[in-house]
N, C-alpha and C positions, 0 to 999 in steps of 0.2 A: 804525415805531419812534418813541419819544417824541423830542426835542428839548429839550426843557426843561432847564435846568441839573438835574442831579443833586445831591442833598442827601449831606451827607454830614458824619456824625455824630463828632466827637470828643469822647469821653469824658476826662477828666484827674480823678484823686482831689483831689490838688491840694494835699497836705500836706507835699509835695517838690517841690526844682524841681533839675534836673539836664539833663544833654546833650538826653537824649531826649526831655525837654521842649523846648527850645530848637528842638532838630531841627523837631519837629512843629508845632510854631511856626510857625518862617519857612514853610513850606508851607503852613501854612495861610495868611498874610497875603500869599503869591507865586501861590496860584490865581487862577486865570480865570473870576469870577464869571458868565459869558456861560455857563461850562460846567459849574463847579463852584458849587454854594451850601453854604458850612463853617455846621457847627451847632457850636457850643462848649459844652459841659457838664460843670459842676462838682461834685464831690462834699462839698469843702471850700470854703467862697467868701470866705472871710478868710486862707487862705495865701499861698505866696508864689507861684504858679501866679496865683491871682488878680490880685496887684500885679505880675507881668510883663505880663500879658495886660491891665490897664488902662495903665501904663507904656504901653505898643507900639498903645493903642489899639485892638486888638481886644475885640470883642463877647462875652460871654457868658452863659449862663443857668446857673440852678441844675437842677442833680438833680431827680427827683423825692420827694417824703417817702417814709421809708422804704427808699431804697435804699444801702446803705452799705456799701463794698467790706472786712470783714475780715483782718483778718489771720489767720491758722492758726498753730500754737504748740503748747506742752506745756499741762498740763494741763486738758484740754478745748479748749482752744484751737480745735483745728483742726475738731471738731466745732461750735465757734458760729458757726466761718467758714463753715461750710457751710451752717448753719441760716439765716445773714444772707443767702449765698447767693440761696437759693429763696425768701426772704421778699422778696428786690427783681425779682424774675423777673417778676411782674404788673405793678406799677407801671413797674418800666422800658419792659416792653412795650408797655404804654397809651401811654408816652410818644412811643416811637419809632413808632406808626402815627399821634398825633392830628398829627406835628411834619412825617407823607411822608418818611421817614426811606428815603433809599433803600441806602446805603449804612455801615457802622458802622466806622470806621476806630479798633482801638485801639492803645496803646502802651504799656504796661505791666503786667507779669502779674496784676497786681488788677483792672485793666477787661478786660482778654481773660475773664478768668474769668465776671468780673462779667457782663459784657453779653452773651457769646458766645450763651445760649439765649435771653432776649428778641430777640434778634435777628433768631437764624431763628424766633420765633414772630410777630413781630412781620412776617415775610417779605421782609426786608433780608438782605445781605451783608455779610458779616463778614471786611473786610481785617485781618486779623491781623500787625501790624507787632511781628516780634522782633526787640529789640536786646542779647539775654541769652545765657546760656549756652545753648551749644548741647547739654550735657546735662538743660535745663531740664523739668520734669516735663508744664509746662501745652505747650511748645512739640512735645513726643515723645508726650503721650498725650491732649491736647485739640485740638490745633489740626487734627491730618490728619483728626479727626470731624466738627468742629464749622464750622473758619475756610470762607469761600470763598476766600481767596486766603490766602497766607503771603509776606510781605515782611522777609529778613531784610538786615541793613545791613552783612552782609561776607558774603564765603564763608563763615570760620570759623564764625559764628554759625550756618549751618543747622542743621538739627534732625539731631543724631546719628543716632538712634533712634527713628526717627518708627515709631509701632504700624500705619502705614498707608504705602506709598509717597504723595510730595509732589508729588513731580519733576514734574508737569504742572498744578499748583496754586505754585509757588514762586518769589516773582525776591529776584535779590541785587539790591539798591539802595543804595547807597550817601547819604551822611545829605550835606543841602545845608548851601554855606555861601554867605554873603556876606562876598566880597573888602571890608575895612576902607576906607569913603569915606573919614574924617578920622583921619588918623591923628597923633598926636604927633610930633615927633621924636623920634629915642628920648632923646636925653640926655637931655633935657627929662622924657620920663617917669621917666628915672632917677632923675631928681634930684628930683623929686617922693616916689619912693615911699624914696629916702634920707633926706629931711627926716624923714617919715612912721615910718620907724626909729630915726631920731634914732642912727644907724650910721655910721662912718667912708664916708668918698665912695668909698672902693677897696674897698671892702668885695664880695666877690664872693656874686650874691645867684641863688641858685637856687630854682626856684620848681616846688610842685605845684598842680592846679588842678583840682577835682571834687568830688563827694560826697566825704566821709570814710566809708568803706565798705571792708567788708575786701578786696573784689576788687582794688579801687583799690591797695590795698597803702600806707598812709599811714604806718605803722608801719614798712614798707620803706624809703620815703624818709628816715623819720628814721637810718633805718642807714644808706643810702647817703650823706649827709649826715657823718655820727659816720665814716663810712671817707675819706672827704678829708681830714677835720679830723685824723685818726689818722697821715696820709701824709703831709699840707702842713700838717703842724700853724703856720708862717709866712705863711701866707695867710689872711687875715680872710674867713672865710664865714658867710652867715645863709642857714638853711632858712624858707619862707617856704609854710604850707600855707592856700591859697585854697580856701574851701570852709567847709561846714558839715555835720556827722554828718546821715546817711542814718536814715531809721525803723527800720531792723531791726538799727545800731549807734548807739545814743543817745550813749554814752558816749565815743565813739571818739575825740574830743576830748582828752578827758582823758585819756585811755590814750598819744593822743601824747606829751603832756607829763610822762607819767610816766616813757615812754620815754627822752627826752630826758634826763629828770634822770639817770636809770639809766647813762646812757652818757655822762654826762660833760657834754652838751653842750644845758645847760636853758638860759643865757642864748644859742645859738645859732639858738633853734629858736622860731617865731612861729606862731599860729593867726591869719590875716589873717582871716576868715569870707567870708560871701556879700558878693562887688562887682559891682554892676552901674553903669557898661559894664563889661567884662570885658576889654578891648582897652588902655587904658592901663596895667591892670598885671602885663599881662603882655609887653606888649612892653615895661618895664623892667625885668627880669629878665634875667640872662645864661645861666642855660641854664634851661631847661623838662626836669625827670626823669620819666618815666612809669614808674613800677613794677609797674604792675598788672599781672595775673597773668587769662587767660580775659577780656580783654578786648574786648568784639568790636568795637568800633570806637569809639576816642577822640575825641572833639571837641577837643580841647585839641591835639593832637595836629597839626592840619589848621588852627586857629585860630594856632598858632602859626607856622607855615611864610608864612602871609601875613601875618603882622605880623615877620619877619625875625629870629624868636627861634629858635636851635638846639635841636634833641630831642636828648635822650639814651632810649630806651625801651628795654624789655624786649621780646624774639626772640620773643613768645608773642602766643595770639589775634588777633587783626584787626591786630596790629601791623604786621607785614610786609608787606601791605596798603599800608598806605598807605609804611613806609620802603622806599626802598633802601641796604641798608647801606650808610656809606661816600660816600652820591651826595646823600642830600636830608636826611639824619640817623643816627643810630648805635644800631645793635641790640642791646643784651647780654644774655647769659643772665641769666634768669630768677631772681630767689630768690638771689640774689649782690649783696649790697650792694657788695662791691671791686670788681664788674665797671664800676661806674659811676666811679671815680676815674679813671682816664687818660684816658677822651673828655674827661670835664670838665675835667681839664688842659690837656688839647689844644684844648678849645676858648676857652681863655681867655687860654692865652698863645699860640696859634698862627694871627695876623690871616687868613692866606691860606687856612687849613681852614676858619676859620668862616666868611669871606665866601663860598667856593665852596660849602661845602653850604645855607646860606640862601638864596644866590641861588637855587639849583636846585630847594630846596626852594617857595619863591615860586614860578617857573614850573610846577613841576607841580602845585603848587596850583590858582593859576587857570585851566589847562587841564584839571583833572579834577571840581574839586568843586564847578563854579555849579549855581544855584540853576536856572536852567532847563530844564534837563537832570534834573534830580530831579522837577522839576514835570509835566514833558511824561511821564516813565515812570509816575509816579505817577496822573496824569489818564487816561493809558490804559488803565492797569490798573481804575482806578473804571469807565471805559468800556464795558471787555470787560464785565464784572462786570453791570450793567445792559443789556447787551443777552442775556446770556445768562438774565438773570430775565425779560425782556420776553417772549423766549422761551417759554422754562418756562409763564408766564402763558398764552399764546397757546395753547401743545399741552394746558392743562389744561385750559382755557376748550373746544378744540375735543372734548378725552375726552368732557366733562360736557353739552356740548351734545347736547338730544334728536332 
């Protein structure tokens, strides 16, 4: 069997940048060159996928011409996405044998789609990494056809309804992170992103942190925000959503803000956009709300446990997962903006609740989410994958043989 580092292909559109970006990221820049060789491949090469990946100083190349992952939609829509489909099926394939492309690792349901058949034609392996609903169409009726392996990043997330059993093609992996080297103090961050508001210093500032996407629930926030303000109406709060609208909600932005007016609370409520480091402002924040709804596993969520910021989340998808109610943050039902009012009460005026669930939160942070531990399941999984083509190769090579 070969030795040779293994190739292994990341495709990214590149026209968003989100968790599952970041995720696929650090793995890529924490491989073992000796074992692994990352190929990086863009669809978009002026997005923000691009300027992270120069930022961080990884490598990467363009697409080939012609290949360009669609969207599907109403009218005609979903028929051009299919026709762009098959139109990048050659050239991707050309690409991926002239590059020794041994493995195709993707992350998001436009490259799954995109590359899944150059790839077994090109006769690579296709790690299909889901971080999506787990009733997703491409994850229940392409991936058990198509993927060589399926990596989803919770339990929650597996594939409902897979058209094929998985269960001997499937790991749950969970998404790495890197515990924060320099961290601010936090007043210090405080008082930064309080100048930055130009908002009383007591001002109690809760923060969301993602795509602006319906999953995410941004719009939820703004309620659960609007329900403090309704309760403690005495207490100076600012909602603060970090982030910028996702491709398939353009507007969503705006829809916050309309919400906002709607409910009373437009000078409460701020659209911060895309920050990168991401670590200074959100360890100034005093609680972290996660609303989203079929979440399969939040970055934000695990980023903030190691920077000493409290969660309040919703009892739903990959949530649970990572909290223990009670122990490391606080669960509430789903779709209930009043369920978020009393943790955040509690966590703002009660010192001894929020020190004990941050601290705990911190500790099982760094004992479950390092990066090497993601890297080592992740390299062996490439591993298995390549010895079992080498194989294949070997029994086809001996069929053909005269």
């Amino acid at each position: 069997m070969r030795d040779d580092p293994i190739v292994v292909c990341f495709p990214f559109v590149g026209d968003e940048i989100g968790g599952s970006h970041i995720s696929a990221i650090k793995l890529i820049e924490a491989l073992n060159p000796g074992h692994v060789r990352p190929l990086v491949v863009l669809h978009v090469m002026d997005g923000p996928v691009a300027a992270y990946l120069k930022e961080r100083g990884v490598p990467f190349v363009a697409a080939p011409a012609g290949a360009w992952p669609a969207r599907g939609g109403s009218g005609g829509g979903a028929s051009r996405a299919l026709g762009q489909t098959f139109l990048a099926v050659a050239p991707l394939t050309r690409f991926l044998r002239s590059r020794g492309v041994d493995i195709v690792h993707t992350n998001d349901g436009r490259t799954h789609v995109l590359w899944a058949l150059p790839t077994r034609l090109a006769g690579a392996r296709q790690l299909w990494h889901h971080r999506g609903d787990p009733e997703a169409r491409g994850a229940n009726l392409l991936a058990p056809l198509l993927a060589s392996h399926i990596v989803t990043v919770s339990r929650f997330a597996r594939p409902r309804r897979p058209i094929l059993g998985v269960g001997h093609k499937l790991s749950v992996v969970h998404s790495p992170f890197d515990p924060p080297q320099a961290v601010e103090d936090r007043a210090d961050a405080r008082s930064v992103l309080v100048k930055t508001l130009g908002c009383p210093a007591d001002t109690v500032l809760l923060g969301y942190f993602g795509l602006l996407i319906d999953r995410k629930r941004p719009l939820g926030f703004v309620d659960a925000v609007a329900a403090f303000i309704g309760r403690y109406p005495d207490i100076p709060v600012m909602g603060l959503l970090f982030g910028v609208p996702g491709q398939e909600a353009p507007n969503l932005d705006q829809a916050v803000l309309q919400r906002a007016q709607a409910l009373g609370i437009g000078d409460r409520i701020r659209l911060m956009g895309y920050r990168q480091p991401v670590e200074p402002w959100m360890q100034a924040i005093d609680v972290l709300l996660v609303p989203a709804v079929r979440e399969p596993f939040g970055r934000t969520l695990i980023e903030a446990m190691f920077l000493g910021t409290p969660v309040v989340a919703t009892d739903d998808g990959g949530n649970p997962e990572a909290i223990e109610h009670g122990v490391n943050g606080i669960l509430v039902r789903p779709e209930t903006p009043d369920a978020f009012v009393e943790p955040i009460h509690r966590l703002i005026t009660d010192l001894g609740h929020r020190c004990s669930l941050v601290e705990a939160a911190h500790s099982r942070a760094c004992a479950t989410y390092d990066v090497e531990t993601h890297v080592a399941r992740l390299t062996a999984i490439y591993q298995r994958l390549r010895r079992r083509a080498d194989s294949a190769s070997v029994s086809s090579a001996r069929r053909t043989a005269p």
